[in-house]
N, C-alpha and C positions, 0 to 999 in steps of 0.2 A: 504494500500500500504506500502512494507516496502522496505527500501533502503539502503545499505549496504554503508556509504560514509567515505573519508579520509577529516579529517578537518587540517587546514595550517593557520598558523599563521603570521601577516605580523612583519616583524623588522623595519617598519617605526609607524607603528602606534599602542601603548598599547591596544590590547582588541578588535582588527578588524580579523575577522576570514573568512574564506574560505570554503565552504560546497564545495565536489564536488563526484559523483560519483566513488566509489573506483578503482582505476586502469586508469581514466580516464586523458587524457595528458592535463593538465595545459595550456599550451601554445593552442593544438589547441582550449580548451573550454572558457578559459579567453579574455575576448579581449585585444588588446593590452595596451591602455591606462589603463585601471585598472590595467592589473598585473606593468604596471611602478611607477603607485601610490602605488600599495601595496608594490611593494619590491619584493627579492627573499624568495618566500612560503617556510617556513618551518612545516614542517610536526611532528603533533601535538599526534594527535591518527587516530585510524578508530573506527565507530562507527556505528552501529545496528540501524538504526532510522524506526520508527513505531509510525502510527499516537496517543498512548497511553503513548509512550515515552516522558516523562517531560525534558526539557531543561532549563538551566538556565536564560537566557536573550532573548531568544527569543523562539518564538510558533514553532513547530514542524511541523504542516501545511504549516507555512511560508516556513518552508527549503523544505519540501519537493514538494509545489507548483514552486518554485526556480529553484530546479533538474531539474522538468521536463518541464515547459516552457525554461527553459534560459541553462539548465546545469551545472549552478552551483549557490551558495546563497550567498552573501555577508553578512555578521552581522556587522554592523557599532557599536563604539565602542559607550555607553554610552554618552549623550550629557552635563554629571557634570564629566566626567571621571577627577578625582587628580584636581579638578579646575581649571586643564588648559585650552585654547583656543585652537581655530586652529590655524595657523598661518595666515589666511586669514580673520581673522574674527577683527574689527573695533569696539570696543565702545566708544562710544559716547557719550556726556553728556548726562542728559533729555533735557534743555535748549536749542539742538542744533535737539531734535527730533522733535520739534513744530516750529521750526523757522519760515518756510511758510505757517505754519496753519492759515486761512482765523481766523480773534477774533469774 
């Protein structure tokens, strides 16, 4: 299966990318809550994808199983991406991980 997509990049978050059908309208295929976490898509390349086609960070398959259930693929950014956090994300001592642990 080969599929001709335009990939978008979001301004909120380094390294989260957008697969979607070339030509295909953003708004009607994203749903709404994602594209407000993503940001305003900016468009990156289009690109030839063919299950033979190597990608950098993520499998080919994945994108293009993505397309055609859902209409478009999300690539989430790395999870050591620059050693930041999310902003959502809590660590916690060890000390405070075992606190309820039965001894």
């Amino acid at each position: 299966m080969k599929s001709l997509v335009s990939i978008y990049k979001s301004p909120k978050r380094n390294e989260m990318y957008l697969y979607v059908t070339k030509g295909a309208s953003l708004e009607q295929i994203i749903p709404e809550p994602l594209l407000k976490a993503f940001g305003k898509p900016a468009h990156v390349f289009d690109l030839l994808l063919t299950p033979t086609k190597k990608l950098a960070r993520v499998e080919t398959a994945s994108v293009l199983e993505g397309l055609t259930s859902n209409g478009y693929y999300l690539q989430m950014p790395p999870s050591d991406s620059q050693g930041q956090e999310d902003d959502y994300t809590i660590r916690l001592p060890d000390e405070f991980l075992s606190f309820n642990d039965p001894i």
